[in-house]
C-alpha positions in Angstrom: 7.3 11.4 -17.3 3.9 13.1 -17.0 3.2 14.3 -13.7 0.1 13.4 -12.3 -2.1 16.2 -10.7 -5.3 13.6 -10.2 -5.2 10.6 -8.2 -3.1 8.0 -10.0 -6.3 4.9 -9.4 -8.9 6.6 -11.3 -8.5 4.5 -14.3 -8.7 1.5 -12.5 -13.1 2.1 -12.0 -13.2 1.5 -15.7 -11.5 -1.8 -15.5 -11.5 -2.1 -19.1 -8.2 -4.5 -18.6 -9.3 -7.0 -16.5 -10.8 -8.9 -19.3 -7.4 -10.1 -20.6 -4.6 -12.5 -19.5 -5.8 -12.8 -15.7 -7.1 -16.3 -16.7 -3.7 -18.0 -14.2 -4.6 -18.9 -11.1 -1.4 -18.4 -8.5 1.6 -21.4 -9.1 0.4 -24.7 -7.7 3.0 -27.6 -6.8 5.8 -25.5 -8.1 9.6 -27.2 -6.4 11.2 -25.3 -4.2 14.0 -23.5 -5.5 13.1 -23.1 -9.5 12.0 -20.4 -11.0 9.0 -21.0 -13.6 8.5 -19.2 -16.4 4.6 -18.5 -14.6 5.8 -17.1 -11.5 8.7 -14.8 -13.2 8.5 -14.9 -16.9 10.8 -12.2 -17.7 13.7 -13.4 -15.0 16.5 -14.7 -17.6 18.1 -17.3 -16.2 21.9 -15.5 -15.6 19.8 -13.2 -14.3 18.7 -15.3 -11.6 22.6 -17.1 -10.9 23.6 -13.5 -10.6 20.8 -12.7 -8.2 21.8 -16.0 -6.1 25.6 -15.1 -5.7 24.2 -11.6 -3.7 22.7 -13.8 -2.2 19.8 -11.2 0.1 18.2 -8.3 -1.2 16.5 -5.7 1.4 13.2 -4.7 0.7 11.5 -1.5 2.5 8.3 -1.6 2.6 4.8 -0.3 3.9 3.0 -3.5 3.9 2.8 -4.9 7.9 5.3 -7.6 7.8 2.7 -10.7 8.7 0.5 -9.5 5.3 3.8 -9.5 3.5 5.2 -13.2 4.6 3.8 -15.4 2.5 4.8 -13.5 -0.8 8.4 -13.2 1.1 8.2 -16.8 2.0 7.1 -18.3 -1.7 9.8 -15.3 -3.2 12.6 -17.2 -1.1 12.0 -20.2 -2.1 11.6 -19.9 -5.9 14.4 -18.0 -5.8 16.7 -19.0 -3.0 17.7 -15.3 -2.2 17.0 -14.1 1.5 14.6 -11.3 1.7 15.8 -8.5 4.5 12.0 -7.4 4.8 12.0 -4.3 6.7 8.1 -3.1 7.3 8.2 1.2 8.0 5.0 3.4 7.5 5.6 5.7 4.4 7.1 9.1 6.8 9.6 7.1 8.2 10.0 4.9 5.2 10.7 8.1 3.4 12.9 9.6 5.5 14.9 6.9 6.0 15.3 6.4 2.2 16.1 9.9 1.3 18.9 10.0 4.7 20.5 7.2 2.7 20.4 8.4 -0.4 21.6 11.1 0.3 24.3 10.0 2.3 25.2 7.8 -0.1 24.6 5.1 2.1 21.9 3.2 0.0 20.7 0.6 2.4 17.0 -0.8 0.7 17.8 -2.5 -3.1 13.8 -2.4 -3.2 11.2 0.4 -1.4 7.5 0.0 -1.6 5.4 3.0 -0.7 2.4 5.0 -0.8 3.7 8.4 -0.8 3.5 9.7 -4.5 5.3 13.0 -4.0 7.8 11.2 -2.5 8.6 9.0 -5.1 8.1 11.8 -7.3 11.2 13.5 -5.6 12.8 10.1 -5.9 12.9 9.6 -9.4 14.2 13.7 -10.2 17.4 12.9 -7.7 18.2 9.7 -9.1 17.9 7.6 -7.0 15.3 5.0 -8.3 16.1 3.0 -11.9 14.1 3.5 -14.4 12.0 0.8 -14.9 13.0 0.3 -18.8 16.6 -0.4 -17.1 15.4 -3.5 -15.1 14.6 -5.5 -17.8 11.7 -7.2 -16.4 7.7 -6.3 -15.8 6.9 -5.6 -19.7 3.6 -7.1 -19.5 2.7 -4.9 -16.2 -0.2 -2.8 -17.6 1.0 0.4 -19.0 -1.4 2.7 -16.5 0.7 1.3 -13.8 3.8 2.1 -14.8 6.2 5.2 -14.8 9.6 5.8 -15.3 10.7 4.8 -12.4 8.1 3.1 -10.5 5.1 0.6 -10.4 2.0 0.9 -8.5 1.5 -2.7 -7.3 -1.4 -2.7 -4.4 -4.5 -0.7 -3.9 -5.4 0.0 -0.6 -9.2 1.6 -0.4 -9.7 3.3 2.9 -12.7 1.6 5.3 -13.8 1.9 8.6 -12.9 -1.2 11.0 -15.6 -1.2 13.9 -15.8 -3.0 16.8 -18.8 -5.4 16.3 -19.7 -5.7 20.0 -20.1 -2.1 20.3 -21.6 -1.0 17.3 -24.4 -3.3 15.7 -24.5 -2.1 12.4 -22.0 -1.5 9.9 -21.7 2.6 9.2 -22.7 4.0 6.1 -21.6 7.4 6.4 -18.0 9.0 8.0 -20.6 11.0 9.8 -20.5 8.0 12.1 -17.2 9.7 13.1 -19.0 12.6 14.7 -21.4 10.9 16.9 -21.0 11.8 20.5 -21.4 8.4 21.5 -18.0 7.5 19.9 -16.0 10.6 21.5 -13.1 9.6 22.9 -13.4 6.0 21.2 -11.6 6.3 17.7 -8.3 5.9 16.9 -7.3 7.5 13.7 -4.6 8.0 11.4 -2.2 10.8 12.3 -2.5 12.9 9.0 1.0 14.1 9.0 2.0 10.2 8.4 1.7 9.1 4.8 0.4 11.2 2.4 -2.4 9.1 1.5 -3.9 10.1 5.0 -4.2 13.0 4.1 -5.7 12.4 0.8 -8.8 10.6 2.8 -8.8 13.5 5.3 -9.3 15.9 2.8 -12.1 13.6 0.5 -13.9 13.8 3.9 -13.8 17.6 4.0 -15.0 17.9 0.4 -17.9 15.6 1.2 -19.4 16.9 4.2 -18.3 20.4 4.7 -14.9 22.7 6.0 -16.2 22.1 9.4 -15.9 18.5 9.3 -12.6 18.2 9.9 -13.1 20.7 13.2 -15.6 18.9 14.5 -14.0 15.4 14.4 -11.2 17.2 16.4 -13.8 17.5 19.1 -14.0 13.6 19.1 -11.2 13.4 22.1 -9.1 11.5 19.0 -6.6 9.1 19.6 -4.4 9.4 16.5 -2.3 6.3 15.8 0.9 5.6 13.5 -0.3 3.1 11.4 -3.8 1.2 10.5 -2.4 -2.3 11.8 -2.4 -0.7 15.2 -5.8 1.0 15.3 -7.6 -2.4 14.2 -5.7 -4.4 16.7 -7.2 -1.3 19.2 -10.3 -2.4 17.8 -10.4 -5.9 18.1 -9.3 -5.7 21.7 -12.2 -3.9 22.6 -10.2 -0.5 23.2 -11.4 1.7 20.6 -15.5 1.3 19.0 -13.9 2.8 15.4 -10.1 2.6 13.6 -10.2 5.0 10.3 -9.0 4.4 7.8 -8.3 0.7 7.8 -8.1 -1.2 5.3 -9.0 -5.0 4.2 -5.8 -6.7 4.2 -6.0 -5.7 8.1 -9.4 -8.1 9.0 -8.3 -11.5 8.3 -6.1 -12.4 11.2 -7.4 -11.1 13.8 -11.4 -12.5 12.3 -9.9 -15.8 12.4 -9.2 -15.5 16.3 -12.6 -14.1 16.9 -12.1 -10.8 17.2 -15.1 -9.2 17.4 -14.8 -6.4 14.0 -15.4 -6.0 10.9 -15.0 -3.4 8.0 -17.2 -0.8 6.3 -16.6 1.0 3.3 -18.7 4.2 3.4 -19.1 6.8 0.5 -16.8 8.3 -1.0 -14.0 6.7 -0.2 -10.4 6.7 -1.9 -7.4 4.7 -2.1 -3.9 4.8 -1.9 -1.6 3.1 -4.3 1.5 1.3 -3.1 4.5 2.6 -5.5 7.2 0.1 -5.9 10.7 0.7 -7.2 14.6 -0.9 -7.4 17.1 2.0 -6.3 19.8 3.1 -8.7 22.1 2.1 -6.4 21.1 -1.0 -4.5 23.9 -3.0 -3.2 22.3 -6.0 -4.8 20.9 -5.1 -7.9 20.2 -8.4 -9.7 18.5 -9.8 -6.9 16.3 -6.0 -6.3 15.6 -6.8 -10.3 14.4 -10.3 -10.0 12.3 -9.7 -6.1 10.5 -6.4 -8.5 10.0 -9.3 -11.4 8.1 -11.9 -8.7 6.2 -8.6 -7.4 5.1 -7.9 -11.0 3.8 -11.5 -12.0 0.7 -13.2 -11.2 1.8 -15.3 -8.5 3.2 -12.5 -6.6 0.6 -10.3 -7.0 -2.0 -12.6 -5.6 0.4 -13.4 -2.7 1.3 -9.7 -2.2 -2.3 -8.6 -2.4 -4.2 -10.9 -0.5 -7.3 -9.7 0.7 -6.8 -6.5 -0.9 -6.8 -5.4 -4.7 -4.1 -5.9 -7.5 -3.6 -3.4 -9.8 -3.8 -6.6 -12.6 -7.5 -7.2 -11.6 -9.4 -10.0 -9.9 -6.1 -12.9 -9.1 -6.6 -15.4 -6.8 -7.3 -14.3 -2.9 -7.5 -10.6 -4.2 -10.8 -8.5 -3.9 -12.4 -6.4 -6.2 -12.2 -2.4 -6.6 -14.6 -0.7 -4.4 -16.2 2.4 -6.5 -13.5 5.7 -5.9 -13.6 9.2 -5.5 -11.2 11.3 -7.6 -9.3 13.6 -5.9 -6.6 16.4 -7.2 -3.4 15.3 -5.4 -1.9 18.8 -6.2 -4.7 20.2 -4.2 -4.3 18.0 -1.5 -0.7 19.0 -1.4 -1.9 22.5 -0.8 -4.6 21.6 1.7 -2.4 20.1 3.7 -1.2 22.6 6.5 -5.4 23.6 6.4 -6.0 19.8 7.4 -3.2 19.7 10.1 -4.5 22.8 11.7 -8.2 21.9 11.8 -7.1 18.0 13.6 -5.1 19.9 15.5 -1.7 18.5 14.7 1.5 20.4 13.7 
């Protein structure tokens, strides 16, 4: 496989594909229980009787667990396999995976994640199968596919601010640095997910080396995970959570939570890699939960309120404008980044 230096979603602002075969809307009025040729196309039929007598398949994943139940829900019942959904940011997700692995102890028959290198490392030790080996996804456009893995949701990185302490929606990430915010944003801890880091260091490259220093001055309180920062957000404790990311809003907008989310320039996203492990304990059902992931129905299910890599589906949003950015050199930047948050 090619490695990828540059960010793996700059394709996607051309959008050239969209114009083709996104005409089905998500399964309407489908029985509980079969599996239709719209939903899984490529799931043959012994497949899915072999899937059934495993009966579960364990999915690891970086989606937050209430964004992920419906597309586990509809999964389980076109299927009738038990999903074992187990929701991990990507640093823990990763270690955990690579413990097991290693170990071999393989625990997760499915991961989804947004740590590249990661998955990089992954496929070179064997222990994801290559995706010509599952037998399913061959319509999945080609740009979002490797060896081993899919990319199968787009996150792009916005600003979630509380509504009843700041008016207007920011424009800028200099917003970050205003004095009357210090001590009132909760951000991403850069050493968790490497995707973090990627929008850290697209903020240094926009507005300066010092950028990063200065935001350190902000009396930061760094969070784990986005899901955490907005709920921060919404209850009134934090003015700003960054990054955060649409998928988030929904929920808590609907209670009347007082936020809402800006998407100031540039801003990047991270891609969410999916992949069956070489050795899952139940690899006909990992094979036919990566087929639902892959089609229509679950892509609109799995990316609600956020963006498919197949384009505009049902409930999905469109791609904000991006800015590239070298991975490799993120990478590199990394230990600079750390050391000017002041993290270790």
């Amino acid at each position: 496989m090619t490695k990828l230096t540059k960010s793996p979603l700059k394709a996607l602002s051309r959008r050239s594909f969209l114009a083709t075969s996104l005409g089905g809307a998500a399964a309407i009025g489908l029985l509980p229980g079969i599996m239709t040729n719209r939903a899984m196309a490529d799931v043959a039929p012994e497949l899915l009787e072999a899937a059934k007598a495993e009966g579960t398949v364990t999915f690891y994943s970086v989606v937050p667990a209430t964004v992920a139940e419906p597309f586990v829900k509809r999964f389980e019942e076109l299927s009738g396999i038990r999903v074992d959904y187990q929701r991990l940011t990507s640093g823990p997700l990763g270690q955990r995976y690579a413990s097991e692995a290693e170990g071999g102890a393989v625990v997760a028959d499915a991961i989804a994640m947004t740590d590249y290198f990661f998955m990089e490392t992954a496929s070179e030790k064997g222990w994801l199968a290559k995706v010509d080996d599952l037998g399913v996804g061959a319509d999945y456009p080609e740009q979002f596919r490797s060896e081993h893995y899919y990319s199968v949701q787009l996150l792009p990185h916005g600003l979630c601010y509380n509504t009843a302490q700041i008016a207007e929606a920011p424009t800028s990430w200099e917003v970050l640095l205003d004095p009357a915010y210090k001590g009132r944003l909760a951000l991403l801890d850069p050493r968790n997910g490497f995707y973090t880091s990627v929008w850290y260091y697209a903020l240094r490259e926009k507005h300066g080396a010092d950028f990063l220093t200065k935001l350190a001055q902000q009396e930061i309180t760094f969070i784990q995970s986005a899901s955490q920062g907005v709920q921060q957000v919404a209850a009134g404790a934090s003015a700003i959570c960054a990054p955060a990311y649409p998928n988030l809003m929904p929920e808590l907008e609907g209670q009347g939570a007082p936020i809402a989310l800006a998407m100031p320039d540039p801003t990047v996203a991270s891609a969410v890699f999916a992949a069956a492990s070489e050795k899952a304990p139940h690899p006909n059902a990992a094979r036919v939960l990566i087929a639902f992931l892959l089609s229509e129905e679950g892509q609109s299910l799995y990316n609600a309120n956020n963006v498919s890599p197949l384009g505009e589906l049902p409930g999905t949003l469109p791609l904000p404008a991006l800015t590239d950015v070298d991975l490799k050199a993120v990478q590199e930047a990394q230990p600079e980044i750390f050391a000017a948050l002041g993290v270790s």
